[in-house]
N, C-alpha and C positions, 0 to 999 in steps of 0.2 A: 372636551372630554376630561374628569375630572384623573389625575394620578394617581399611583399607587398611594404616593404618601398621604396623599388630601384621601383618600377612600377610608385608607386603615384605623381603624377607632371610631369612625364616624357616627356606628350608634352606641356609642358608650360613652358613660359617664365616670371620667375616667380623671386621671388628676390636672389636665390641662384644661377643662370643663369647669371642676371643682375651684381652681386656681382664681379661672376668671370671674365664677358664680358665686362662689361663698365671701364673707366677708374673711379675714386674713384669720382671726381666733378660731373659725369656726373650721375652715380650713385642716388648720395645726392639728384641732382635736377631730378630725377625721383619720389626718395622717397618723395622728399616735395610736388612733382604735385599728387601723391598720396595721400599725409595724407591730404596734404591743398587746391587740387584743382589749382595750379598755372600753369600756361601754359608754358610751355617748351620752352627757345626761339630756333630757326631754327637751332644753331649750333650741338646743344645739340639733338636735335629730328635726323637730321641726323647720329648723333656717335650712336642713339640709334636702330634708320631703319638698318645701316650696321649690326649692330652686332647681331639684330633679322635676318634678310636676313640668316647671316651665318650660324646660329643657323638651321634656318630651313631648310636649305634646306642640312644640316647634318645628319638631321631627314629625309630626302627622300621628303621634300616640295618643288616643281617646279613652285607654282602658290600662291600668296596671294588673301584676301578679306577682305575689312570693311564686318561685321559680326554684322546684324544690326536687328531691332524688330518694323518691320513695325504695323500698327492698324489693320495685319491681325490677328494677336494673334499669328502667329508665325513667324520664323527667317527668313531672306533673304540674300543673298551673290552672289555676280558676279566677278567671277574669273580672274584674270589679271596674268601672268607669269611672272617671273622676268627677262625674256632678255629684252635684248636690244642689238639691229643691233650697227655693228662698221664696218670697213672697213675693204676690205678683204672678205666680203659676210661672216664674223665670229661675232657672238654673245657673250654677257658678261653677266653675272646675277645681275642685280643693281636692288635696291629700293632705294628709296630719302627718306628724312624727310618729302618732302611735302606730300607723299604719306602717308606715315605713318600715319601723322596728319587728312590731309582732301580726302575726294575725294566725286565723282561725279555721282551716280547712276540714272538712271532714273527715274523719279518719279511719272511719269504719270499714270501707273496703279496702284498704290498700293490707298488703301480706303482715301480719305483726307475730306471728308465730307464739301464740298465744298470749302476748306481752297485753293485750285488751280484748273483751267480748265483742261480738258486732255491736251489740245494741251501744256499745261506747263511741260513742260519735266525736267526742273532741279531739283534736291534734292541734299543734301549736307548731308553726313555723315562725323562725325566728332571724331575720338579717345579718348575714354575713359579710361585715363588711371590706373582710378582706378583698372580695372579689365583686369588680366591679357591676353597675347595674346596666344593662342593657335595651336596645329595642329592637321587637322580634314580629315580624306582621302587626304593626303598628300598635303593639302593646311592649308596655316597661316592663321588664322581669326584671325581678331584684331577686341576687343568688340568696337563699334560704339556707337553713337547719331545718328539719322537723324531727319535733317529739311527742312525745306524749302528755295526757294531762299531770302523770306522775313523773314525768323527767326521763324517760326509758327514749334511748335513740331510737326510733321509727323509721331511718331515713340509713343513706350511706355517705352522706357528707360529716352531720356529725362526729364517729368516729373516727373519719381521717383528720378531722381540724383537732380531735383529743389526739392521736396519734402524733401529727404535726407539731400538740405542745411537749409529749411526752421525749421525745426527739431531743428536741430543741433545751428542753431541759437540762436532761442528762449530757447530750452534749458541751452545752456550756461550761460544765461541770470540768469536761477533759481540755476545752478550750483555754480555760484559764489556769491549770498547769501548766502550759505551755507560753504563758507570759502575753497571751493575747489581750490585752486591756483595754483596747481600741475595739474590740467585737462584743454586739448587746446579744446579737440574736445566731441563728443556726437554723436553715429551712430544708428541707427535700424539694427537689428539682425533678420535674418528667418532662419526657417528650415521647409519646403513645404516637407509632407509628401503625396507622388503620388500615386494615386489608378489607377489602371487599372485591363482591363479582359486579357488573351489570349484563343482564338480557334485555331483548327486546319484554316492550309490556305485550306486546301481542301474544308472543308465547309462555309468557306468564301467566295470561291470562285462562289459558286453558288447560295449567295446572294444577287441579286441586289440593296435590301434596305441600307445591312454593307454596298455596297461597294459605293454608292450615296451619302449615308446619316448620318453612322459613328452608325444608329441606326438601330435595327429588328422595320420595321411599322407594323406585320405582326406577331402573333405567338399566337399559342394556349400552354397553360397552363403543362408543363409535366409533370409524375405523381410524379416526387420528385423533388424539388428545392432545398431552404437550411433549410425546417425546421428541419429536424434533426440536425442543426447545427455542422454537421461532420464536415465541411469544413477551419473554424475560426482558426486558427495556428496549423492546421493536417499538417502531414506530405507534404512534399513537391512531388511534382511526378518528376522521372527523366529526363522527356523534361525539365519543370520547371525549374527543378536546376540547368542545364545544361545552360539555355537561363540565371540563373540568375546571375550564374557565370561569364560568360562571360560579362556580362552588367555590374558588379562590376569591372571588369577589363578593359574595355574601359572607365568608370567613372574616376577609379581611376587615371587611364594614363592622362584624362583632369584636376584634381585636384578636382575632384567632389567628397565630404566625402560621399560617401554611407555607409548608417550605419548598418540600418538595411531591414529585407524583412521576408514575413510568406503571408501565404492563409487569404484573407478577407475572410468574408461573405458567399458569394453566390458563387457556383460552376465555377468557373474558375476567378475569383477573386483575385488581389493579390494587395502586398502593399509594395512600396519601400521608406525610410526613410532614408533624409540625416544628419548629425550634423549640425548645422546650423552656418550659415554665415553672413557677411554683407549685407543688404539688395540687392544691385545693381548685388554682384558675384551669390547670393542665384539668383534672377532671370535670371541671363544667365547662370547656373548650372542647373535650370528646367525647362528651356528651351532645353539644350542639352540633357538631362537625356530623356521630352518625346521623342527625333529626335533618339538618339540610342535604345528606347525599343522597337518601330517602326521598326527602320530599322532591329537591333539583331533578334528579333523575326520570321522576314522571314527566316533570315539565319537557324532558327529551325525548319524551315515545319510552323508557327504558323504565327497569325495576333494579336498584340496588339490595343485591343480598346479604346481609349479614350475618348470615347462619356460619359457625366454625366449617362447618361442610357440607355444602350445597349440592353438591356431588360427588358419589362413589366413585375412583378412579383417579383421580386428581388431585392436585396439593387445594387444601383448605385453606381457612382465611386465621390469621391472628391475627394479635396486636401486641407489639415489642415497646416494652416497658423502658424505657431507657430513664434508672433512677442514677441520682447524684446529691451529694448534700455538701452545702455550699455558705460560706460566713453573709454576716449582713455587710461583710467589707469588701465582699466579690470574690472569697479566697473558695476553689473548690473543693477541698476536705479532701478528696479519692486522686486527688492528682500530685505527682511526686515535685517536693521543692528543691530549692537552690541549696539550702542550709542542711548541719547534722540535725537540728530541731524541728524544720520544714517537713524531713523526711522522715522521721520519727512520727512525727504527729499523723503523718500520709499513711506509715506502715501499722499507726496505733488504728485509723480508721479501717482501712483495708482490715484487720483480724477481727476489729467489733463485726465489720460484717460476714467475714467466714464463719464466727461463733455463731453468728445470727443464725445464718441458713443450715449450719449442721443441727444443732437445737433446736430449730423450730422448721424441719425439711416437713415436716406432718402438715404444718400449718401453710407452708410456701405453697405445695401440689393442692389441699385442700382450696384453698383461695380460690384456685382459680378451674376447679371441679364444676363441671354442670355436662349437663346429659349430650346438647351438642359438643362441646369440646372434648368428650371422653371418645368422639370418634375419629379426632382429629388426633393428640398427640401419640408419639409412637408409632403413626401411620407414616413414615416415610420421609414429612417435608415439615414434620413438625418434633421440637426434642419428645424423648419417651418422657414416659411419668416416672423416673429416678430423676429427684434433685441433687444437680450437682453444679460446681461451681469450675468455669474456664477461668486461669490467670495470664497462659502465656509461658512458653520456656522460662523467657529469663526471668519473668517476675517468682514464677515457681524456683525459678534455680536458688535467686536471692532467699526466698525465703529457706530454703533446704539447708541455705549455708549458717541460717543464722541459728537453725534448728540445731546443728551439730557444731556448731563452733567452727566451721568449716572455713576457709580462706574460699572468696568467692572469684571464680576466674583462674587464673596462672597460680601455680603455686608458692611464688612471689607475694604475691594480692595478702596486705595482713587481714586477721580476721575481723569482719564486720560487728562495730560494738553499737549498739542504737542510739542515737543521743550522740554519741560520739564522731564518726566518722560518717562522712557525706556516700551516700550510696551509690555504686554505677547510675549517671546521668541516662534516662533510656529516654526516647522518643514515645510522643505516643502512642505510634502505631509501632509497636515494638515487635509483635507478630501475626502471622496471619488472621484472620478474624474462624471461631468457630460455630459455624451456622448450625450446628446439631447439639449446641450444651444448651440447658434453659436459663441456664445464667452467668452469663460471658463478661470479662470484665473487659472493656472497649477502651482503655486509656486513661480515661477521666469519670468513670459512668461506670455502672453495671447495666448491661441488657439481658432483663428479664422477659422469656423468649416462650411463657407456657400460656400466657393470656388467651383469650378465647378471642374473637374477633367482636363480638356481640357484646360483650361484659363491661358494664363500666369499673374502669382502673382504679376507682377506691379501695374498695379489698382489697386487693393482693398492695397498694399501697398500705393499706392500715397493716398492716402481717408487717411488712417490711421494715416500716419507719418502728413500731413499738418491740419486734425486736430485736432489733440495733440499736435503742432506747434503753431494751435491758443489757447489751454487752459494753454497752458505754457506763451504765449504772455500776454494773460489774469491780467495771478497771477504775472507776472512780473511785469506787470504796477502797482498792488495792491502794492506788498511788498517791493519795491526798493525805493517806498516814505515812507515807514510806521518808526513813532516814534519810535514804542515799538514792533521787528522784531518778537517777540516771540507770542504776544497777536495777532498784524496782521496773522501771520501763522493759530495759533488757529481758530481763527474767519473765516477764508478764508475756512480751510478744512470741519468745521462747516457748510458752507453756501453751499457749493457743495455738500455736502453730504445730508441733505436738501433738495434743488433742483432736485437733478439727482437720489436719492432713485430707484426710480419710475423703472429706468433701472436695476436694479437690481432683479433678480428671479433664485432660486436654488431648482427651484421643477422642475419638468417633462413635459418638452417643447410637447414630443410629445402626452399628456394630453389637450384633445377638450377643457377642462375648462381654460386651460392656454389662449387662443385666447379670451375670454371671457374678461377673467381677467387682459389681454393686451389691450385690448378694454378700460373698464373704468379706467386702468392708462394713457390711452391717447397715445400709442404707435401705432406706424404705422402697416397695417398687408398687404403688397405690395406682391399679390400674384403669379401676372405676370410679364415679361419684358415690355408692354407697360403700366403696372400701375407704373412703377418705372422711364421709363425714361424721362417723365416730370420733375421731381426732378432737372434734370441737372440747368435747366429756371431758379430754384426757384433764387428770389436776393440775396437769406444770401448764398447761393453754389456759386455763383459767385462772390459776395464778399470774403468770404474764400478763392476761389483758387486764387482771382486776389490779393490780398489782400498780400500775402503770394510769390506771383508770380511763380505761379506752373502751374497755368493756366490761359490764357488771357482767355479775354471772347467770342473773336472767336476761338479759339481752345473748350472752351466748348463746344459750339453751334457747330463746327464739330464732337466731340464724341458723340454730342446726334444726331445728324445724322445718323452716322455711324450703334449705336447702333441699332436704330429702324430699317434703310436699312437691317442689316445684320437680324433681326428677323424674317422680311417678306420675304427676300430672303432663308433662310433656309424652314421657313413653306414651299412656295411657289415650291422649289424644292422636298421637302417630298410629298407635294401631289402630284404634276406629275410621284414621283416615284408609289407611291401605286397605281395611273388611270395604268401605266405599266405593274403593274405587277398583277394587275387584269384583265387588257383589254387580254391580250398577256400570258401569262401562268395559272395563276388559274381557272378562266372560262373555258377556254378550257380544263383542266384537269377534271375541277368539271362535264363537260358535258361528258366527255371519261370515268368516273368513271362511270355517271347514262346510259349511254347506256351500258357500261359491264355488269352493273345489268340485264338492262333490257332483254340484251341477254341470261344471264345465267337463269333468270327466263323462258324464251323461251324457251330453250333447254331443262331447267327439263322437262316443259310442254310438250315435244314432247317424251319426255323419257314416259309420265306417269300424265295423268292430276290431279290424284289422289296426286302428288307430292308437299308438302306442298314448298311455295312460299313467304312465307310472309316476310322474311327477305329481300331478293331482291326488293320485291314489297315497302316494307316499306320503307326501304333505299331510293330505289329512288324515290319515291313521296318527301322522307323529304332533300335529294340532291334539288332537283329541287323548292322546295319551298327556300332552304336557295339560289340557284342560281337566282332565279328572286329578293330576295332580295336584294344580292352581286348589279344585273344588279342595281337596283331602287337605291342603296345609293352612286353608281359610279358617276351615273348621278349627282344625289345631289350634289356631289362633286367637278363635270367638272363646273354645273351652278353656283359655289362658286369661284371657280377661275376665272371664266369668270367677275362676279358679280365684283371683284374687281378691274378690270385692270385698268379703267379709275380713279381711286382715286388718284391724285396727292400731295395732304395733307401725309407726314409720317405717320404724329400718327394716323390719319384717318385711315389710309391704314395696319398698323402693329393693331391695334385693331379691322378690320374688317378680318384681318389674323384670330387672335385669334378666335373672336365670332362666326364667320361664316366657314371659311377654316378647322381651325383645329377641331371646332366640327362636321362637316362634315366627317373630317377624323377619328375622332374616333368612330363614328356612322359607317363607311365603316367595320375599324377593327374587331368590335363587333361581325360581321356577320361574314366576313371572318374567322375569328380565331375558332367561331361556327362549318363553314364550313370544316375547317379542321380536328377537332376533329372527325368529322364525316363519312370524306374520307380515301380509303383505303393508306397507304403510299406510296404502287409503282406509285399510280397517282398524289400524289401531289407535284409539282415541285419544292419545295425547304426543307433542311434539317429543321428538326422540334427542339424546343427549347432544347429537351432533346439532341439532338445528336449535335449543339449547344457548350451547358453547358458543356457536356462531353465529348467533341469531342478530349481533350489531354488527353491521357494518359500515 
């Protein structure tokens, strides 16, 4: 049985592969198109395709694919096999460099938010070769870019890998004021901790809403959920562990650090945690990670859900973003040093990223807005939708002190000058952690806490990295002219600290007084996906991205397309499921329950008129009252959909979703869910929440 360590890497082509495979030049300029982003030229990219070719198809790979991350939010691949006809009617197995490098996918369906017509069929994916290439059901994925034929990102990698130089740039910039001459580079770091549910497939199976909509529209209340909070890292159940083992071991075979895993929350709830990585491998890492827990999971009798919230009543699914930005020298930027210069440099990072998030809070909620997640945060077990920023007593104390010239601690303690004087030595875990802020700073890290469970973590990476890009831009311009490097420092960390306070709160996000108290600090409270995605419009969001060149401004204005398209399209499809499966199974069931009533009260009566009835009689009167309501809010429903069709305005049209459609649909639920509470079980056609919840065991 082979070990962890011989398993891990195993289908990747990875630099111990590359070391053995290439010759030692070819090598080198792989590693520099890595560290520095330099383009491979033709000779070198073929020595590189042959010896991948070999590689894989050693490992049982008969087909390659660019392996790429269309703006549907998840991955896409089109299989091409490595023959090639020769004479003799006999075949050779070749890949080229060219191939390796670029290729040519169709591009006409995938979302482009008017960035090309359908009938535009070209797109261009383009190798990535920061992040290494892999083998996936016996075909080679090599990580991609796609774009357009005019150069327009089409994809969501793109823009993090411009975000990642924009970063790294601007960074460098403040790194070498601080005497760093030994550091070339400057990268973001994540480690996307994945929430998801699993059920049995059987009762999956006989939901139309899981299986339409990725959510229950549909469910009445069971009598236990997770308040007795048994469930939170109990024991694991033998499906479980059996699906999680497994899923550790195809991760690890791709190079994916799974680290850790335990029982969330709420009854069939779970949570898989990787070590964290470079920003760009961390996103095609959780990108693979949701595509095998998915796919694993069938292989166990079970359905992995990764809907924000699969169920009413219960904590939902994220994913916690844990960003960090880190030297090419191993130094983590966000963590406090040993020196006055160390810590300087730590508290110059730290305000580039308070400025970040109070500046661009429009652009942080936005990110990570979509129709499932907008039922998730603010719901209890997820932060609201006010951005705000956890530091910590003491780290807030220190900064208060430096705000006002203040003597920090004893009033002995002389005042903290930056640059100057070494700051209170803290621990990392300096205080308690707060699970209700959506962006907590954890010691060395920020955990960005609004993610959806569903989403790939490029977004709300691209928002982050570009702007903390511009507050690094910022202070560069400040301090690369200043006389007196030490007093400019001082005075800079001063004036942001200042300013951007405001985003700062380390009380109890999910406390009603907090929205309040976000209110007269002037903080955004963007509750929906169509109150957020006008933000994309705003000028200063499009100066930032253009600014930075992460994003043109017709690529903007395609994301915010997109966005709104994909909000009303989802509503849109949820209501015609729920008109389904009220018109076509519940109704009919709720009417076969009140006539069994009504039969069995009949038959007593004919047994014996003396025979009390009223159970029967009751029941169905209060059946048939909640069925003429069912019928009366359906309707409401179909003239909501109807209502909307001719709206040709997006934002028009994705906010009369909301106002109209979707409360329409929870007006229907209300009753329905009513409805079932009240119906016997052998008549009501779909498994109810508890068998659901509990349906692995």
């Amino acid at each position: 049985m082979n070990t962890v360590t011989e398993v891990f890497g195993s289908m990747v082509f990875n630099d111990d592969v590359m070391r053995q495979r290439l010759p030692k030049e070819v090598f080198r300029q792989v590693q520099r198109s890595m560290k520095d982003g330099r383009r491979l030229d033709s000779a070198a990219a073929t020595v590189v395709a042959n010896a991948m070719k070999d590689w894989a198809i050693e490992k049982g790979a008969t087909h390659f694919t660019h392996w790429f991350q269309p703006m549907t939010g998840i991955t896409a691949e089109k299989h091409d096999s490595f023959l090639s006809p020769i004479e003799g009617g006999r075949v050779i197995m070749e890949f080229s460099g060219k191939e390796l490098i670029q290729g040519e996918p169709d591009a006409s369906s995938f979302p482009s938010g008017g960035l090309r017509a359908t009938f535009e069929a070209r797109g261009y994916t383009a190798w990535d070769p920061t992040s290494y290439a892999f083998i996936k059901d016996d075909v080679l994925c090599i990580p991609t870019a796609f774009c357009s034929y005019g150069g327009e990102a089409l994809d969501k990698k793109t823009p993090l890998l411009r975000s990642m130089e924009a970063i790294n740039r601007q960074g460098m910039r403040i790194i070498k004021l601080f005497g760093n001459d030994d550091v070339t580079s400057i990268k973001t770091t994540v480690g996307p901790e994945q929430e998801y549910f699993l059920i049995d497939k059987a009762v999956y199976d006989r939901r139309k809403d899981l299986q339409y909509t990725g959510r229950t529209l549909f469910g009445a209340k069971p009598p236990k959920g997770q308040e007795l909070e048994d469930h939170y890292f109990g024991a694991i159940k033998p499906r479980v562990a059996a699906f999680m083992k497994e899923l550790d071991e195809e991760l690890w075979k791709l190079g994916v650090m799974a680290k850790t895993e335990h029982n969330e929350a709420a009854p069939g709830q779970h949570e898989l945690a990787p070590i964290y990585n470079t920003t760009n491998i961390a996103a095609d890492h959780n990108q693979l990670t949701m595509e095998l827990m998915q796919k694993i999971a069938r292989k166990h009798g079970m359905v992995c859900l990764l809907h924000e919230k699969p169920f009413a009543g219960v904590n939902g699914s994220g994913k916690h973003n844990n960003w960090s930005i880190c030297t090419n020298t191993g130094v983590n930027l966000l963590e406090p040093g040993e020196t006055p210069y160390e810590n300087a440099q730590f508290l110059l990072f730290l305000c580039a990223v308070l400025q970040a998030v109070d500046d661009y809070q429009d652009m942080l909620r936005l990110c990570v807005a979509s129709a499932g997640n907008d039922h998730r945060l603010g719901a209890g077990e997820a932060p609201p939708a006010v951005v705000s920023v956890f530091l910590g007593d003491e780290l807030e104390g220190i900064l208060s002190a430096i705000e006002n010239d203040a003597p920090y601690g004893s009033k002995e303690k002389e005042l903290i000058k930056v640059g100057v004087h070494v700051l209170p030595k803290f621990p990392r875990d300096t205080t308690d952690r707060n699970r209700t802020s959506p962006f907590a700073f954890t010691g060395n890290k920020f955990e960005f806490r609004m993610l959806g469970s569903s989403q790939s973590i490029s977004g709300p990476n691209v928002v982050l990295n570009t702007a903390v890009a511009e507050s690094l831009r910022q202070f560069a311009d400040v301090l690369e002219g200043a006389e007196d490097f030490e007093k400019a420092l001082h005075d800079l960390i001063q004036d942001v600290i200042r300013k951007h306070k405001r985003i700062i709160f380390n009380g109890n996000g999910y406390d009603a007084a907090w929205l309040q108290e976000a209110e007269r600090r002037g903080l955004l409270n963007l509750v929906s996906t169509p109150d957020c995605v006008p933000y994309y419009l705003a000028p200063k969001n499009i100066e930032l991205f253009s600014r930075h060149k992460v994003y043109s401004e017709t690529e903007i204005r395609a994301r915010y397309q997109i966005k709104l398209d994909n909000y009303s399209k989802v509503l849109h499809i949820e209501a015609l499921t729920m008109l389904n499966m009220v018109w076509k199974d519940i109704l009919p069931a709720a009417s076969a329950y009140s006539k069994s009533l009504a039969d069995a009260a009949l038959s007593k009566k004919a047994l014996s008129p003396d025979i009390d009835c009223r159970f029967e009689t009751e029941q169905a009167k209060k059946i048939s009252a909640l069925t003429a309501s069912v019928v009366a809010r359906a309707q409401d429903l179909e003239y909501a959909v109807q209502d909307v069709k001719n709206i040709t305005d997006s934002l028009k049209l994705a906010r009369c979703y909301r106002d109209e459609v979707f409360t329409a649909m929870n007006d229907l639920r209300l009753v329905v869910d009513e409805l079932e509470s009240c119906t016997a079980s052998r008549f009501w056609p779909y498994p109810s929440y508890g068998e659901l919840l509990f349906s692995v065991r």
